[in-house]
C-alpha positions as CSV (number, residue, x, y, z in Angstrom):
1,X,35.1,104.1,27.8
2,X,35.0,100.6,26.7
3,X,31.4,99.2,26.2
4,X,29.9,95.2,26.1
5,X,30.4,93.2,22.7
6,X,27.5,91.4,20.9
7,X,29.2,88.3,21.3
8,X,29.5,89.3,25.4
9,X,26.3,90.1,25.5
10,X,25.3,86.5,23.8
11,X,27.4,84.5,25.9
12,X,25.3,85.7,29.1
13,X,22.4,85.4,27.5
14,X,23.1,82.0,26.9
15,X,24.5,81.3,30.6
16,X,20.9,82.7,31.6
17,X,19.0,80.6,29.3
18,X,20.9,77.3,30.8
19,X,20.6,78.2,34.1
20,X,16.9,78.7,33.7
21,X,16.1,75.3,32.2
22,X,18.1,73.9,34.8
23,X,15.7,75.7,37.8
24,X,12.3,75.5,36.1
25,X,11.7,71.8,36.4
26,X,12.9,72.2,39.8
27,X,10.1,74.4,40.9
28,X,7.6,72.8,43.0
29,X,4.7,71.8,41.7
30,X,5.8,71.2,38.3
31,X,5.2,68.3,35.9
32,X,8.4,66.5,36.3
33,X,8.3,66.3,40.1
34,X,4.8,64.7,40.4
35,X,5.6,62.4,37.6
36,X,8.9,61.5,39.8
37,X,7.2,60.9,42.6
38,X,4.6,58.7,41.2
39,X,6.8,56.7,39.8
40,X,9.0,56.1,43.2
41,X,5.0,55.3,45.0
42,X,4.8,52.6,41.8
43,X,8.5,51.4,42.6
44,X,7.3,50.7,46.3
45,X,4.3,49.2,45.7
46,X,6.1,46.7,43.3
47,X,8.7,46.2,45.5
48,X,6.3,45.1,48.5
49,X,4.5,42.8,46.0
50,X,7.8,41.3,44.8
51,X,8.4,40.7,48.4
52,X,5.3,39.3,49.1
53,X,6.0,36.5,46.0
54,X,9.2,35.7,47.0
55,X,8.9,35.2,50.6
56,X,5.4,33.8,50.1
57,X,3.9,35.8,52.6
58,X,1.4,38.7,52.8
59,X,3.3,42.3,52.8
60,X,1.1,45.8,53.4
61,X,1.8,48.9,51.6
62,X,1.1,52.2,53.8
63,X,0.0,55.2,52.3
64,X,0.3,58.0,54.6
65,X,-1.5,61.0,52.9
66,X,0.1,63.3,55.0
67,X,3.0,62.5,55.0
68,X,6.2,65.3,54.4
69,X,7.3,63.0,51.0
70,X,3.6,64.3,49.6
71,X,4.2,68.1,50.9
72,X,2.4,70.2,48.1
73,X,1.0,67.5,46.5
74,X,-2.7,66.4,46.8
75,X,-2.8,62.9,47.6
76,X,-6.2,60.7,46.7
77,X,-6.2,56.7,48.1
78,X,-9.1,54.7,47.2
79,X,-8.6,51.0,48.6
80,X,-10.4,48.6,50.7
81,X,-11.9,50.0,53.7
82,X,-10.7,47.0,56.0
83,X,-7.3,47.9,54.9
84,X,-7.1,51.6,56.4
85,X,-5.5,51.2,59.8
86,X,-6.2,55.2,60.9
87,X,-7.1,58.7,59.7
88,X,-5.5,59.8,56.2
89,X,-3.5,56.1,56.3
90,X,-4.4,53.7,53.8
91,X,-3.1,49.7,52.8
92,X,-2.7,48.0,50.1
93,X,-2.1,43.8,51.0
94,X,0.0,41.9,48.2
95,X,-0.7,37.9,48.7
96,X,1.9,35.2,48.1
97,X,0.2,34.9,44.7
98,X,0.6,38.2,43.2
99,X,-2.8,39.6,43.7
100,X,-3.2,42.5,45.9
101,X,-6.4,44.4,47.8
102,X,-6.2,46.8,44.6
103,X,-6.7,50.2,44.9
104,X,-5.8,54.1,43.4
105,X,-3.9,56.9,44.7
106,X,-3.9,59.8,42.6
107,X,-1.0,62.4,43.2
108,X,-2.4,66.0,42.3
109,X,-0.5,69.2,41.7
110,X,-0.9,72.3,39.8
111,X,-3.4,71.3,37.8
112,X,-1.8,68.0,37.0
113,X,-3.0,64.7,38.2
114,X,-1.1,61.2,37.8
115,X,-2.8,57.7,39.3
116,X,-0.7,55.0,40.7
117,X,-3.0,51.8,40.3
118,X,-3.2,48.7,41.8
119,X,-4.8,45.7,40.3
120,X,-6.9,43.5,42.7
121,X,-6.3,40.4,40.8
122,X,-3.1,40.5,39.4
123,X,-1.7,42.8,41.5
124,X,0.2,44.3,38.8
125,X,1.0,48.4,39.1
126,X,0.4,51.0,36.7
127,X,1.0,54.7,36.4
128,X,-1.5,56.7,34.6
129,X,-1.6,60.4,34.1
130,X,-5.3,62.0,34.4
131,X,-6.3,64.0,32.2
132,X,-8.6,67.5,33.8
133,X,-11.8,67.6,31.4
């Protein structure tokens, strides 16, 4: 009867270990997800400003807290009132000139919380990751 080697026994072990840091950051709620998907929300927003320069026209930015792109994710907006257009919808404007309406959404999961941030005046966009205190 003819029993594992060491060096079988490592070489599995090893498979296992790279298969497992392959899944974990694809669980949901993790780290690398939200962090992902914050920066994709960032990507949009610039992109509607940059269209709103170059065409020289207003563009609006919809944020659909409900929507199945956010599904596990708690999703926060904070913008101008005038610029919500229903229930758990919110706007941002961009202006020919760059500036925007301004406002925050803050993507939360597992614990973790990242803001997407719009300036008012210079429209410029920033992700920031919250820190829980």
């Amino acid at each position: 009867m003819r029993g594992f080697t060491l060096i079988e026994l490592l070489v599995v072990l090893v498979i296992i270990a790279a298969v497992t840091a392959m899944a974990v950051p694809r669980l949901p709620g993790r780290g690398a997800e939200l962090r992902a998907e914050a920066h994709r929300l960032a990507a949009g927003l610039r992109t509607t400003r940059g269209e709103a320069l170059v065409g020289n026209v207003e563009r609006v930015f919809l944020i659909a807290a409900d929507a199945p792109r956010f599904a596990g994710l708690t999703v926060t907006v904070t913008a101008a009132g005038e610029e919500s257009p229903a229930h758990r919808v919110a706007a941002i404007r961009f202006f020919p000139d760059g500036s925007s309406t301004g406002g925050l959404v803050t993507l939360a999961a597992a614990g973790r919380r990242i803001g997407v941030a719009v300036d008012w005046l210079t429209g410029r966009v920033a992700v920031h990751e919250a820190q829980d205190g």
